[in-house]
KOLVEX-978165 format. One line per 8 residues: number of its first residue (from 1); their letters; for each residue z, x negated, y of C-alpha. Coordinates in nm, 3 decimals. Layout:
residues N
NUM	A	Z:X:Y; ...
end
This chain:
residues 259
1	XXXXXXXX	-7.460:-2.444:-4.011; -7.200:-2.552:-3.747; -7.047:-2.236:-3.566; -7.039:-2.168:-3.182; -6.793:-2.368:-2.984; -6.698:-1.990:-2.853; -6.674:-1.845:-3.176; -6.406:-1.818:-3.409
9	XXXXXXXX	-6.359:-1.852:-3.768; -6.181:-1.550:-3.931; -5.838:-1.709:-3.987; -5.876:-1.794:-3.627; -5.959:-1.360:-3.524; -5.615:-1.324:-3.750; -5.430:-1.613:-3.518; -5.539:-1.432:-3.204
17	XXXXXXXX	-5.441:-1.113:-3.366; -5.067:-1.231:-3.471; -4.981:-1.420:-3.113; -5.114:-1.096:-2.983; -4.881:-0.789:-3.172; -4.621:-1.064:-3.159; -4.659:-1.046:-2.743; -4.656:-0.669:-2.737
25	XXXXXXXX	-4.328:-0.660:-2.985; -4.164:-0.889:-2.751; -4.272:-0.719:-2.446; -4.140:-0.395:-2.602; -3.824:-0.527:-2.681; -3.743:-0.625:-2.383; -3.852:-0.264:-2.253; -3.656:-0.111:-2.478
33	XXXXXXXX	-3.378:-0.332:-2.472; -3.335:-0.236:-2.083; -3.372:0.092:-2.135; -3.101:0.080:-2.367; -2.809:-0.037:-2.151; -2.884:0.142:-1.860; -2.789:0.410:-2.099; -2.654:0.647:-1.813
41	XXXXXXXX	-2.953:0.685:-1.571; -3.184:0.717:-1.898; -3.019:1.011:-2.026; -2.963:1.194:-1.633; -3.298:1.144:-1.633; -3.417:1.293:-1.984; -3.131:1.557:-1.960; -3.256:1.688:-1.597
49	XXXXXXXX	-3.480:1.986:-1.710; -3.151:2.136:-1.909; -2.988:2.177:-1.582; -3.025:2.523:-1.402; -3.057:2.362:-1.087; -3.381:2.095:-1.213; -3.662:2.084:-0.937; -3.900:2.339:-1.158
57	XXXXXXXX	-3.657:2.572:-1.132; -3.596:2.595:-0.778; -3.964:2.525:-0.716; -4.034:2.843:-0.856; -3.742:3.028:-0.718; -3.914:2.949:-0.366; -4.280:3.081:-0.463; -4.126:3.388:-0.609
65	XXXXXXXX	-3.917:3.414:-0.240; -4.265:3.440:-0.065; -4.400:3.778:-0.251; -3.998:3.904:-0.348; -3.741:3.760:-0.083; -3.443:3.820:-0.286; -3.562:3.651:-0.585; -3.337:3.430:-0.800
73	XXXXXXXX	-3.371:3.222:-1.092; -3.050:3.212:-1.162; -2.796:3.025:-1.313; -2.813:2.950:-1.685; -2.584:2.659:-1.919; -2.744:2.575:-2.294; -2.471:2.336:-2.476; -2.623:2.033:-2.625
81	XXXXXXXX	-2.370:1.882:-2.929; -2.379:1.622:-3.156; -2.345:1.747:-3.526; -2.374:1.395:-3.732; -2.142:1.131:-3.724; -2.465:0.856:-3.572; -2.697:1.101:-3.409; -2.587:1.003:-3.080
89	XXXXXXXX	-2.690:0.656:-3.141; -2.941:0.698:-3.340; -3.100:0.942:-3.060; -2.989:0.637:-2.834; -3.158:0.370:-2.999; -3.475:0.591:-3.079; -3.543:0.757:-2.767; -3.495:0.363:-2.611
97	XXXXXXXX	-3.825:0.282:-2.816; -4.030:0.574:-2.691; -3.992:0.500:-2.367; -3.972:0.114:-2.432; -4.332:0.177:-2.633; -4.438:0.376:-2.270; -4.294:0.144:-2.042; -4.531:-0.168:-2.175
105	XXXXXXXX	-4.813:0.046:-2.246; -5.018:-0.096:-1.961; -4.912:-0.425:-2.071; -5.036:-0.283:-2.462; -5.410:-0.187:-2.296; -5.424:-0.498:-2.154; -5.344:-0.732:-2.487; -5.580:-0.514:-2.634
113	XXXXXXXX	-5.869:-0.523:-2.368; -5.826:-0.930:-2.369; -5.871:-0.920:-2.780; -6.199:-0.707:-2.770; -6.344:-0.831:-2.476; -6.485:-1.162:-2.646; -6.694:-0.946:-2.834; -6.814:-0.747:-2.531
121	XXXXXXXX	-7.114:-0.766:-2.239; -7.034:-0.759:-1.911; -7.159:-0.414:-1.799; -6.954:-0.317:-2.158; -6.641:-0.485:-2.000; -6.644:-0.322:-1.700; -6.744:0.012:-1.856; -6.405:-0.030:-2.085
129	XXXXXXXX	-6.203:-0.132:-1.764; -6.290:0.228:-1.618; -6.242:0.431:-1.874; -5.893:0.284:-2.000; -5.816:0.366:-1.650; -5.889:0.698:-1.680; -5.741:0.748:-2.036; -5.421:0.563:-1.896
137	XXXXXXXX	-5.412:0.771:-1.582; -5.448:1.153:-1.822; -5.203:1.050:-2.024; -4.950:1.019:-1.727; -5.069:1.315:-1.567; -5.022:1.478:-1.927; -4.673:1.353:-1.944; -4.539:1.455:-1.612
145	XXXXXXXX	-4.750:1.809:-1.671; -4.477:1.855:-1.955; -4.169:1.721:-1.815; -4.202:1.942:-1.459; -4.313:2.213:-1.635; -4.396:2.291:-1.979; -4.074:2.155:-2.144; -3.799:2.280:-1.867
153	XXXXXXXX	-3.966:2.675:-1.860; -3.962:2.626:-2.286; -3.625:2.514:-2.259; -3.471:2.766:-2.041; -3.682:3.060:-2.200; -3.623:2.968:-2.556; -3.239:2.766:-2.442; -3.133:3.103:-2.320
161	XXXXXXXX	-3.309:3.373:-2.561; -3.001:3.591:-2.745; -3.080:3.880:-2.974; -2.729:3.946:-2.916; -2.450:3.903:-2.654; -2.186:3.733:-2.897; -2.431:3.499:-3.051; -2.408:3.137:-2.794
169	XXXXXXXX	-2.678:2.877:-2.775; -2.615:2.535:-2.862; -2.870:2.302:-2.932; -2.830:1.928:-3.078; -2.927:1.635:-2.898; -3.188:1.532:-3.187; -3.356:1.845:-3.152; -3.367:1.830:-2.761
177	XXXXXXXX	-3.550:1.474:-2.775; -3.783:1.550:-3.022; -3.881:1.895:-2.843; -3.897:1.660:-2.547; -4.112:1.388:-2.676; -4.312:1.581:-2.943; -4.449:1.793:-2.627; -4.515:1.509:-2.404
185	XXXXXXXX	-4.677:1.308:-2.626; -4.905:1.604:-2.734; -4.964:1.679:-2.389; -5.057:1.334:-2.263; -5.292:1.402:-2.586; -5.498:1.682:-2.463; -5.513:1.532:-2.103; -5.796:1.306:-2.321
193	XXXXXXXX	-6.054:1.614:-2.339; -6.243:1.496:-1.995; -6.277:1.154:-2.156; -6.379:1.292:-2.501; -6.642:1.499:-2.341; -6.763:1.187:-2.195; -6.816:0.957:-2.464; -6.972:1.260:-2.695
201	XXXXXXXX	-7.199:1.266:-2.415; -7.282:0.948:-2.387; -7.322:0.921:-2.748; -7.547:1.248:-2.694; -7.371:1.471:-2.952; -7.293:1.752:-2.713; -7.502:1.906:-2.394; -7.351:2.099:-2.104
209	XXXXXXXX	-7.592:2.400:-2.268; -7.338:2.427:-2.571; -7.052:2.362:-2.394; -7.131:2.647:-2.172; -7.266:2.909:-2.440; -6.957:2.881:-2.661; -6.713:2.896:-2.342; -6.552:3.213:-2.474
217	XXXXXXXX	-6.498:3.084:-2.782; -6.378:2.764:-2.639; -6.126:2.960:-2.440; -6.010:3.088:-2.788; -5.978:2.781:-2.924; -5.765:2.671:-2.640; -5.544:2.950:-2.697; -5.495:2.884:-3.083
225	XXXXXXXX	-5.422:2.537:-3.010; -5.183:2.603:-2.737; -4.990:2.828:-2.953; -4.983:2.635:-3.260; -4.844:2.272:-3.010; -4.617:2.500:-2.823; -4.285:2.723:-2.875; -4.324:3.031:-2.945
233	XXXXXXXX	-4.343:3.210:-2.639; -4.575:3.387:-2.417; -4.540:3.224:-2.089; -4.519:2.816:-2.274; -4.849:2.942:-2.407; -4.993:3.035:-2.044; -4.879:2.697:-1.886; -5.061:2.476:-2.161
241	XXXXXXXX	-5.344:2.733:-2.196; -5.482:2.737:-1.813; -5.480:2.385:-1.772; -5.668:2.307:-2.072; -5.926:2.545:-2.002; -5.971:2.423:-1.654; -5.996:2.040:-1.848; -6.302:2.209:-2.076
249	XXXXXXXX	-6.470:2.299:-1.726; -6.414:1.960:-1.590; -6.626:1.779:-1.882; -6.861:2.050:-1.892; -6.885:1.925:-1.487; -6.891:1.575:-1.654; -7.147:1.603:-1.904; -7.390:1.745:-1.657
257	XXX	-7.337:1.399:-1.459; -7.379:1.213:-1.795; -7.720:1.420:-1.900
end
């Protein structure tokens, strides 16, 4: 039986499939590659929340000026060092690929979208247009949630914490980026839980009744999680905590529209 001029063999699926990861390595590359030699703006900009005078900080130095008009942050210096021979570079060359990785993610979606969408209808196209939208545009919000505020107020509460006056901070770089990414990443994570609350909707494994009945103990849930992807400290916990639980409202709001 011949096959369908528009369908293709499976050594031809695994053809697609190489030209396409080979596209998104060389699109990354070149991401990361960039992001490599403009070394200097790359680390001002990852480095920014250490400073005492970052935007978050004086942000909140002029809300707390409205109820208490001589309120001040204050100034505050954490050292970051270097403790191995290579883990400058290898920081360097690592934190180049995260953000080369970020950088052509759209460009990632869209290989992806134009290997599955062969196999998809129309209405299912459009449908997966939408929603990688959506997923594309939480994860951002995620990520700029946790670089404007959840990782500068960690890293000045925890950055600055002293059981005792003679004992001095100093973190290492490799720490500092993998604090920094680790929390992004994870936050750009649980920016999903509007989108998962769709498609378990639409797949009509939960109802807006649950979601609503176990509230509290979603709430708790929330909490525990927060804690366990956080520092440890009370007021990290807050910032991740409230947001999340105003996400768990949202897709209870969204699986009403689904139902």
């Amino acid at each position: 039986m011949a096959l369908n001029d528009n369908m293709l063999t499976f050594g031809g699926h695994l053809d697609v499939l190489r030209k396409m990861l080979l596209r998104i390595l060389v699109i990354t590359f070149v991401f990361s590659s960039g992001i490599f030699f403009f070394k200097d703006m790359t680390f001002e900009i990852l480095l920014a929340p250490s400073e005492w005078n970052f935007i978050t900080y004086l942000w909140v130095e002029e809300v707390g000026r409205v109820f208490i008009s001589d309120f001040c942050f204050g100034e505050f210096h954490v050292d970051l060092i270097a403790t191995d021979l290579s883990s400058q570079f290898m920081t360097h060359l690592t934190t180049s690929i995260y953000l080369g990785l970020l950088c052509a993610s759209p460009f990632i979606l869209i290989e992806l979208f134009k290997f599955i969408s062969p196999a998809l209808l129309d209405s299912e196209r459009r449908y997966s247009v939408q929603l990688g939208l959506v997923v594309y545009v939480l994860f951002v919000v995620g990520l700029l949630m946790s670089y404007y505020v959840l990782f500068p107020i960690s890293f000045r509460f925890l950055g600055t914490y002293s059981v005792a006056d003679k004992i001095r901070s100093a973190i290492t770089i490799d720490s500092y980026i993998s604090t920094f990414v680790t929390l992004s990443f994870l936050m750009g994570l649980v920016f999903q839980l509007p989108v998962i609350a769709f498609l378990l909707a639409k797949m009509g494994f939960v109802r807006s009744q649950i979601l609503i009945h176990y509230r509290v103990y979603a709430f708790l849930m929330i909490c525990i999680v927060s804690a366990i992807i956080t520092p440890p400290d009370v007021m990290t916990l807050i910032l991740v905590a409230f947001p999340l639980y105003v996400l768990y409202e949202i897709g209870i709001k969204i699986v009403k529209m689904v139902e």
